[in-house]
VOBA-1610 file (N, C-alpha, C; in pm, whole numbers, padded with zeros to 5 digits, always signed):
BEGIN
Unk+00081-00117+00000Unk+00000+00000+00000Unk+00087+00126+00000Unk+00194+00161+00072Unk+00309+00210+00102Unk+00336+00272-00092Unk+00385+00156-00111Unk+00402+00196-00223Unk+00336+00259-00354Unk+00196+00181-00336Unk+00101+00236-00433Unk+00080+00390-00421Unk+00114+00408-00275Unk+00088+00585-00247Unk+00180+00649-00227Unk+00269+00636-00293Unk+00397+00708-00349Unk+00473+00708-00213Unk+00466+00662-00134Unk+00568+00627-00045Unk+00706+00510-00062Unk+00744+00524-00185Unk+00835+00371-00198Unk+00964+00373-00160Unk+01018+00453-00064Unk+01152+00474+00028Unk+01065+00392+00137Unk+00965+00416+00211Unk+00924+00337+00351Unk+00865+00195+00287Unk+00838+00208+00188Unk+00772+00097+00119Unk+00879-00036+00117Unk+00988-00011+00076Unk+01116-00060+00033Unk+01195-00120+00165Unk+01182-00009+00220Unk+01239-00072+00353Unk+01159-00184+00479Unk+01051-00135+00488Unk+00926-00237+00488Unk+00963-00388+00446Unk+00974-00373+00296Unk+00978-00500+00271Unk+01122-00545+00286Unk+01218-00498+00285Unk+01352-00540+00302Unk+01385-00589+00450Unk+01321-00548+00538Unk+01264-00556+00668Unk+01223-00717+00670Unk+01068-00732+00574Unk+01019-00885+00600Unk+01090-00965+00535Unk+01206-00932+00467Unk+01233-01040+00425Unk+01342-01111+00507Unk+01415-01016+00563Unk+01541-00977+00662Unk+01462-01109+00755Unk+01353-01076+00807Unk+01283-01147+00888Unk+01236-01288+00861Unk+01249-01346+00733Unk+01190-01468+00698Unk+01082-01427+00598Unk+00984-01337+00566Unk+00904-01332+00490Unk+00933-01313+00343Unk+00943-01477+00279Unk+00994-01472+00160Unk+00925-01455+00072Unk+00845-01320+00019Unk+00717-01280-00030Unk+00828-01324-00217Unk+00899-01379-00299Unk+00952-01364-00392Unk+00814-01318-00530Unk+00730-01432-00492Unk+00647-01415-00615Unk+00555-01290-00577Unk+00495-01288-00460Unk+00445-01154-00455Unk+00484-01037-00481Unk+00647-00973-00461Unk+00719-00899-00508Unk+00677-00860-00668Unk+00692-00998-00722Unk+00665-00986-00867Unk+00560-00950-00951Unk+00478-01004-00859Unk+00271-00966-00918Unk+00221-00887-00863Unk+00250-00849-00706Unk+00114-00740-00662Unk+00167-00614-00734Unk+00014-00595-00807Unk+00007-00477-00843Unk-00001-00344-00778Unk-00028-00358-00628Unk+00053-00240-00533Unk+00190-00194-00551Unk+00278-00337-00589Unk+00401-00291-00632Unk+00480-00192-00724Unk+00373-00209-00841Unk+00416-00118-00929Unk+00474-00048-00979Unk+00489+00074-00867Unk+00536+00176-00898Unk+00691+00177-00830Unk+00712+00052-00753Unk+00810+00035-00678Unk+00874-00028-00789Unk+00856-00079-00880Unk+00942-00208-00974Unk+01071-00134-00991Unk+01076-00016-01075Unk+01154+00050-01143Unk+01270+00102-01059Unk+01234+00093-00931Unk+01361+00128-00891Unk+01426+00036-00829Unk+01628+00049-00847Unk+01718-00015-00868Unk+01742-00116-00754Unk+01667-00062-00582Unk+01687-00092-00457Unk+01585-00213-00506Unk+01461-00265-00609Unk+01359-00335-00596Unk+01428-00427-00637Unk+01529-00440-00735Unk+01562-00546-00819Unk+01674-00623-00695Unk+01736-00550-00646Unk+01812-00630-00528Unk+01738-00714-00414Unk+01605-00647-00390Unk+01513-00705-00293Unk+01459-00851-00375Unk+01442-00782-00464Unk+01364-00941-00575Unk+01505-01071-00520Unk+01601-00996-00520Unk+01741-01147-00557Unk+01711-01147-00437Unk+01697-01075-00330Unk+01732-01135-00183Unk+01600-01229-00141Unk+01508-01177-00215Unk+01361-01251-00154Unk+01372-01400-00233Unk+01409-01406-00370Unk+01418-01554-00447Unk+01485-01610-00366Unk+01683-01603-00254Unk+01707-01682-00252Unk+01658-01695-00062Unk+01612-01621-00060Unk+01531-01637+00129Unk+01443-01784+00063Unk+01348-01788-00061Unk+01236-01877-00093Unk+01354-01968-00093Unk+01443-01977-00167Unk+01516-02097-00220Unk+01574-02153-00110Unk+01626-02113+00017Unk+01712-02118+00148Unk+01537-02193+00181Unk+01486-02154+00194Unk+01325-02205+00310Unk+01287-02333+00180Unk+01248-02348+00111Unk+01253-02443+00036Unk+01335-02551+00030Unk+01455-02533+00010Unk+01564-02632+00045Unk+01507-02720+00174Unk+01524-02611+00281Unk+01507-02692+00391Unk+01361-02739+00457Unk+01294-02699+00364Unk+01157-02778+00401Unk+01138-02909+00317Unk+01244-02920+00213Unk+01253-03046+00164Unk+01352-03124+00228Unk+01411-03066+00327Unk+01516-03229+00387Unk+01466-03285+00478Unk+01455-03382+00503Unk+01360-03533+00607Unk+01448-03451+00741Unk+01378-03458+00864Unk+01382-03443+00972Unk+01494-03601+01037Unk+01511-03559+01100Unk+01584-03699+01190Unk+01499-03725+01261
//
């Protein structure tokens, strides 16, 4: 929302925030159209790589068998 309303400095950090935290939003990054206006800038495209490999790190390990 942040972002849709021209806030995308708090917007950005927000999400750099959830991801920092575990919230590996990767595909949402990509589709919500709240995003939008956030795409284009250069800080989004680094958040995209950090959020794919947070999914890929949580993925991995939700596929290895427990002991």
């Amino acid at each position: 929302m942040l972002a849709y309303c021209g806030q995308k400095d708090v917007a950005l950090r927000a999400i750099a925030s959830a991801i920092d935290k575990g919230y590996c939003a990767y595909e949402g990054l990509q589709h919500d159209p709240l995003l939008a206006k956030a795409r284009g800038r250069s800080e989004f495209a680094q958040l995209l790589s950090t959020g794919k490999t947070c999914q890929n790190d949580f993925l991995s390990k939700r596929a290895k068998p427990t002991p």
